[in-house]
C-alpha positions in Angstrom: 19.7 17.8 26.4 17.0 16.3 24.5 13.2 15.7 25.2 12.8 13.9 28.8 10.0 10.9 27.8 8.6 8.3 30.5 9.4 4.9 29.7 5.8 4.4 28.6 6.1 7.6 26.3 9.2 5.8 24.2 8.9 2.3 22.6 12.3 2.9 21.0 14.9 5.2 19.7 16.0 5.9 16.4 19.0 8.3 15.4 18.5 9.6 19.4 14.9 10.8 17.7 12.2 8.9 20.3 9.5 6.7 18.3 6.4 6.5 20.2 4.1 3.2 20.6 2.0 5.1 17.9 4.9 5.6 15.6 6.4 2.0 16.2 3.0 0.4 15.3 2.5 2.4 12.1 6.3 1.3 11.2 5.3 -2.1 11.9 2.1 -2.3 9.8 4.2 -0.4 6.6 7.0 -3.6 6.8 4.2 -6.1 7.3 2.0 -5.0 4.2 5.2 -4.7 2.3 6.7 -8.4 3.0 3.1 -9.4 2.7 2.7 -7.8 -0.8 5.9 -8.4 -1.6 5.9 -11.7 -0.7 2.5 -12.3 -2.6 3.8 -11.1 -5.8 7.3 -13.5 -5.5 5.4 -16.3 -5.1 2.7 -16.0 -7.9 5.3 -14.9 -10.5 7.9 -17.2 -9.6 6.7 -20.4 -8.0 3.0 -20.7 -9.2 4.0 -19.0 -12.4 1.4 -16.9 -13.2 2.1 -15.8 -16.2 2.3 -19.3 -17.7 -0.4 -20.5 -16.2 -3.0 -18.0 -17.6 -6.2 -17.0 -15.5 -6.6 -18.9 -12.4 -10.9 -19.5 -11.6 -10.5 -19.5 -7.8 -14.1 -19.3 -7.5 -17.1 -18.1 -9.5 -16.7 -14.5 -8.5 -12.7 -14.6 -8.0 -9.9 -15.4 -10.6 -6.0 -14.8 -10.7 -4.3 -13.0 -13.2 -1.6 -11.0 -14.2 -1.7 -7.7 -14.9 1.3 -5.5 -15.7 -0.2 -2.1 -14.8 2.4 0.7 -16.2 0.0 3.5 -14.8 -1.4 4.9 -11.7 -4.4 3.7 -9.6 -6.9 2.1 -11.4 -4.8 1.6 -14.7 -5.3 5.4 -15.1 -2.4 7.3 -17.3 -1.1 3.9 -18.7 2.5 5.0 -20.0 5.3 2.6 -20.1 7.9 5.4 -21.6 11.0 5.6 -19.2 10.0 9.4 -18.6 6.7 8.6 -17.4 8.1 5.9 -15.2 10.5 8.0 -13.6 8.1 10.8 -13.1 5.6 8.4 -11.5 8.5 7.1 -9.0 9.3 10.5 -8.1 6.0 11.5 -7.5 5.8 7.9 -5.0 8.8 8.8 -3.1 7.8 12.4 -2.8 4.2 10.9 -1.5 5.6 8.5 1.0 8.2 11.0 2.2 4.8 13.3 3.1 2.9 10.2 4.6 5.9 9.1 6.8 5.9 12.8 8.2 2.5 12.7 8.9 2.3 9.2 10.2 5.6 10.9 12.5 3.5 13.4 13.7 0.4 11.5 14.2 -2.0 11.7 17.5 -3.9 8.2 17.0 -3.3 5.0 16.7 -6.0 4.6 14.1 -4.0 7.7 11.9 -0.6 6.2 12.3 -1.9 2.7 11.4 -3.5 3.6 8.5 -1.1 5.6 7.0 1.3 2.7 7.6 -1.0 0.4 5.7 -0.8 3.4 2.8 2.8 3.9 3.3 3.8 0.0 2.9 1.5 -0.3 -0.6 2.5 2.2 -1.8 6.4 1.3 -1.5 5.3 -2.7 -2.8 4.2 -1.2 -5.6 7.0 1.4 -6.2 9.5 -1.6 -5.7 7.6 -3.3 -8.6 7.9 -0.4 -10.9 11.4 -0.1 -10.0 11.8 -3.7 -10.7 9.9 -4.8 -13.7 8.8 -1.2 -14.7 5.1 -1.9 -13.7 3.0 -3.0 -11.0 2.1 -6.8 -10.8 -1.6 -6.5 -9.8 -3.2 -10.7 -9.6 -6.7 -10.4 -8.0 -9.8 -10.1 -10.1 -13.0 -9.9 -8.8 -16.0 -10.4 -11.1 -19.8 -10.6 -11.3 -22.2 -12.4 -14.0 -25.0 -11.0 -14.2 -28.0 -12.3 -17.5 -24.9 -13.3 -19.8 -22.8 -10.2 -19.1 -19.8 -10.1 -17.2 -18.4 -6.8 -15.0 -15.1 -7.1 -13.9 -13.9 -4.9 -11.0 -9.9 -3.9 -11.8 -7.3 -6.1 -11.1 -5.4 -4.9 -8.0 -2.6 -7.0 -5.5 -2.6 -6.5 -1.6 -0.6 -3.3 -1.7 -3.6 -2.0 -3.4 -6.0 -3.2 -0.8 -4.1 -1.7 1.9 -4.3 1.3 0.4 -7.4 1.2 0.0 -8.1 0.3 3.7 -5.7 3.3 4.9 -7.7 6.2 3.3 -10.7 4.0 4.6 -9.5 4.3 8.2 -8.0 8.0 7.8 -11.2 9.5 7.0 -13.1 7.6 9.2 -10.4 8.7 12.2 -11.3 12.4 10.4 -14.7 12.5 10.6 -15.5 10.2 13.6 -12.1 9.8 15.2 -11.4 11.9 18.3 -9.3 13.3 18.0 -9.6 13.9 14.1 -6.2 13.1 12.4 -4.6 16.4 10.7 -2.3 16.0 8.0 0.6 18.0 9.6 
């Protein structure tokens, strides 16, 4: 006979595995920031038409473009060989697999949140690579400053939720009690 949860302890059962309220709201957050990115991406390539339209000015610090980014975070190792694209979306799926482990075995709900938030951006941006064999990244953010403009990189949502996952994960480390592990 299995573990013996209260009905508070178990929001829901998968494969007769329990899922706690934790678990379910880290699952949650991953689906939500990957429609949401997902969703993003669709709609600016397809129905706005980015890539005819040229740069968007949204406002004077904010423009849309597209980007076709063939290599890691930031634009580091840009490769678009088949190799290195395969290599990249094993090294993704090998990276998620660990983070959904660790979101699994989790303590707090700031943890499992964030590596849901890290979890879902990181598969947006594996589905683009699969897809179009890079990432689509839109937003630029940009500062003029005496004549010179500095452009921060052009990133999409699953990059900001990324972002805001390690954010929260080493916040819940170093303030959080208690501090998230990685199993």
């Amino acid at each position: 006979m299995g573990p013996r949860f209260r009905g508070d302890d178990v929001a829901f059962c998968i494969g007769g595995n329990a899922v706690t309220p934790h678990l379910r709201s880290g699952i949650i957050v991953a689906i939500v920031v990957l429609a949401l990115d997902q969703a993003s991406k669709l709609w600016l390539l397809y129905v706005f038409d980015i890539g005819r339209r040229g740069a968007v000015k949204v406002t004077p610090f904010f423009d849309l473009v597209l980007a076709w980014n063939v290599g890691i975070s930031f634009g580091w190792l840009q490769n678009d060989s088949p190799l290195a694209q395969t290599g990249l979306m094993i090294v993704k799926a090998v990276a998620v697999i660990v983070l959904a482990i660790w979101m699994a075995r989790s303590r707090t709900l700031m943890a499992t949140v964030a590596l849901g938030l890290i979890i879902g951006g990181a598969v947006g941006n594996g589905i683009d690579r699969f897809a179009y064999g890079a990432v689509v990244d839109f937003a630029l953010f940009h500062l003029q400053i005496g004549g010179n403009t500095y452009n921060w990189y052009v990133f999409n949502l699953a990059d900001v939720a990324i972002v805001a996952g390690v954010a929260a994960l080493l916040y819940d480390s170093f303030v959080g009690v208690p501090a998230a592990k990685a199993p």
